[in-house]
C-alpha positions in Angstrom: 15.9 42.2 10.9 12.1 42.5 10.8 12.1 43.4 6.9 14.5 40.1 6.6 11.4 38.1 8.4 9.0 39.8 6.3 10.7 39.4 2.9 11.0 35.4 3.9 7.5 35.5 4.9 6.1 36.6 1.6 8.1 34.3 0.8 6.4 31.5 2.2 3.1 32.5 1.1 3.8 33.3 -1.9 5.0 29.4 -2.6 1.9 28.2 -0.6 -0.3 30.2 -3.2 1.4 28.4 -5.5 1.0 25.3 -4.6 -2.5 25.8 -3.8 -3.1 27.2 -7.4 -0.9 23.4 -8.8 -3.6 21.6 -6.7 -6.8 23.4 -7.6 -5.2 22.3 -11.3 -5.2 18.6 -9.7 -9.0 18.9 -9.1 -9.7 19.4 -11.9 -7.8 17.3 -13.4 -9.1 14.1 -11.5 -12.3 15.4 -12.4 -11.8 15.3 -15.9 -10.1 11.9 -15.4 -13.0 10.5 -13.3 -15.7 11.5 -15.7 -13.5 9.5 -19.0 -12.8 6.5 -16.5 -15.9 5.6 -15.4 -17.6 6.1 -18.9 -14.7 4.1 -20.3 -15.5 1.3 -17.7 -19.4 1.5 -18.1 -19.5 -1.7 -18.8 -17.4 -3.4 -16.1 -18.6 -4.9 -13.0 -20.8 -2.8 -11.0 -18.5 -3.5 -7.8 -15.2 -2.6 -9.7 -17.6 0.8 -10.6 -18.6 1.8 -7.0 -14.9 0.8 -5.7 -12.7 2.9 -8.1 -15.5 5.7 -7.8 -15.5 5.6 -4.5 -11.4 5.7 -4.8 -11.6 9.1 -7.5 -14.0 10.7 -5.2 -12.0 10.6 -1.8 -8.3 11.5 -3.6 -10.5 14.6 -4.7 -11.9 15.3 -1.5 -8.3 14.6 0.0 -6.9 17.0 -2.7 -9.7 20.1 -1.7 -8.8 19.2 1.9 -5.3 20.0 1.4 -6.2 23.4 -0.3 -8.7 24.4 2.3 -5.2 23.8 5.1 -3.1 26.0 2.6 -5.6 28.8 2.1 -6.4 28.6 6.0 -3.0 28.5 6.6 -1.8 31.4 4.5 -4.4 33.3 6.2 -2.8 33.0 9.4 0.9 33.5 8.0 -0.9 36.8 6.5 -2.2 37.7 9.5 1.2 37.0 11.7 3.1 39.1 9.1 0.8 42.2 9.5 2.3 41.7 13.0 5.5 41.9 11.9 
């Protein structure tokens, strides 16, 4: 029974290293995007500048947050399954 919970465990944190890796690939990604966006819209208004980059900066903040909660997350699942 324990090597069942164990294999379904690794399981587990094996897919939430995966998805953390996808999002770190996000990052950059909206970095990229960002950067070509905002020199794209240089010469927009300067309130349509500050509000989508103000928009691109929190969905990347929002996106790290998320893989700081896996990593942290996985840590504990890796910690629970050395219990195990």
């Amino acid at each position: 029974m324990a090597g069942s919970v164990s294999s379904e465990i690794e399981k587990i944190i094996w897919m939430i290293d995966k998805n953390h890796q996808a999002l770190i690939g996000v990052i950059d990604r909206i970095g990229t995007n960002h950067a070509w966006l905002l020199t794209t819209l240089a010469g927009a208004s300067p309130s349509l500048l500050q509000q989508v980059n103000g928009q691109l900066a929190d969905a990347r903040r929002a996106v790290e947050e998320a893989c700081t909660l896996l990593r942290l997350s996985n840590d504990k699942i890796r910690s629970y399954l050395r219990l195990v």
